[in-house]
TORPANU-378096 format. One record per residue (C-alpha): y, z, x; residue number from 0. Coordinates in Angstrom, 2 decimals. Layout:
<pts>
[[Y, Z, X], NUM];
...
</pts>
This chain:
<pts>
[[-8.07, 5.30, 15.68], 0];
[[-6.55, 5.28, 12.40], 1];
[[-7.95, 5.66, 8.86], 2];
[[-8.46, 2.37, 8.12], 3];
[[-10.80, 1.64, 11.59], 4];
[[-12.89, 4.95, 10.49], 5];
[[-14.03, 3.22, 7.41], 6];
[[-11.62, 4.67, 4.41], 7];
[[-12.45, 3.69, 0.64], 8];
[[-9.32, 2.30, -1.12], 9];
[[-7.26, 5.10, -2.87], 10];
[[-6.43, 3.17, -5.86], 11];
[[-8.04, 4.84, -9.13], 12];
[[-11.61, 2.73, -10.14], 13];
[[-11.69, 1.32, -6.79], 14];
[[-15.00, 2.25, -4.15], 15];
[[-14.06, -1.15, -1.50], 16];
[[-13.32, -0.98, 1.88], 17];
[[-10.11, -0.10, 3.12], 18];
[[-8.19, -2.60, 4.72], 19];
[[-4.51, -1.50, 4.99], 20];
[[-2.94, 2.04, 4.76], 21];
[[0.59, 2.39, 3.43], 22];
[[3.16, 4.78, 2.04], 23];
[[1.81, 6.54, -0.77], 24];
[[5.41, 6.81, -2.81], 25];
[[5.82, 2.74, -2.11], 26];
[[2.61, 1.79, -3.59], 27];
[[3.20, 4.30, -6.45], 28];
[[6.25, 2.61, -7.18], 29];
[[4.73, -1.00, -7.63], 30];
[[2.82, 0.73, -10.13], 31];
[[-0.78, 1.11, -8.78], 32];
[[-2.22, 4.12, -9.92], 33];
[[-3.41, 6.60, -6.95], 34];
[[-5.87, 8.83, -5.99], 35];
[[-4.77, 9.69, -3.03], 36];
[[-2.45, 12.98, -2.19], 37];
[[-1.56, 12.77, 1.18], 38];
[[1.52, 10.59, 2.77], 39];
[[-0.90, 7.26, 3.28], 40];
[[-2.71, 5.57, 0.99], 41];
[[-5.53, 2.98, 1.41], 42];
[[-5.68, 0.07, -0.15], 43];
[[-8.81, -2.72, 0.05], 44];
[[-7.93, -6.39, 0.38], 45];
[[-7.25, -7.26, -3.46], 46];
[[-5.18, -3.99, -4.45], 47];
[[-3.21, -4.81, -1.09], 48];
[[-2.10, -8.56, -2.45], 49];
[[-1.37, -7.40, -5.72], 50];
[[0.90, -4.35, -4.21], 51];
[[2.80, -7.34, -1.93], 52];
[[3.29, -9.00, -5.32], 53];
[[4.59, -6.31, -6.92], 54];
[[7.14, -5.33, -4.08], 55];
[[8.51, -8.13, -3.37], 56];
[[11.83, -8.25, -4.27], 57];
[[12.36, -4.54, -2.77], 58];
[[11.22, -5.46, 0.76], 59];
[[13.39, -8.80, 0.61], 60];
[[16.14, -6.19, -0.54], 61];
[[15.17, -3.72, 2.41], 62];
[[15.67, -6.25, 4.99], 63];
[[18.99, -7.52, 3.96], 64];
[[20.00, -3.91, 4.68], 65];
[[18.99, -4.08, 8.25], 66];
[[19.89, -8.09, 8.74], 67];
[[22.51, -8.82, 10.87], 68];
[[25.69, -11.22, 9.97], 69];
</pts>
């Protein structure tokens, strides 16, 4: 079972929703949402996990034109 199934709170600061997805805490730090959290994975509810895939876009289209193929 991970973290998420056991019924974590979201990480980001203000936040007390459920947890719905748990990523790398220096990735989410870098789209700029400000974190609680002080271990490797951070939880993030529903709403703070869309704005984080806004935010990141362009580096995860960037990290998988590393690993495309040609």
């Amino acid at each position: 079972m991970g973290i998420v199934s056991k019924g974590a709170k979201c990480n980001v600061d203000g936040c007390d929703k459920e947890g719905a997805r748990s990523l790398n805490t220096t990735k989410v730090e870098n789209a700029g949402l400000r974190v609680v959290s002080v271990g490797k994975k951070t939880v993030l509810c529903k709403e703070h996990y869309k704005e984080w895939k806004k935010e990141s876009k362009d580096d995860r289209d960037l990290e998988r034109a590393r690993f495309d193929k040609f």
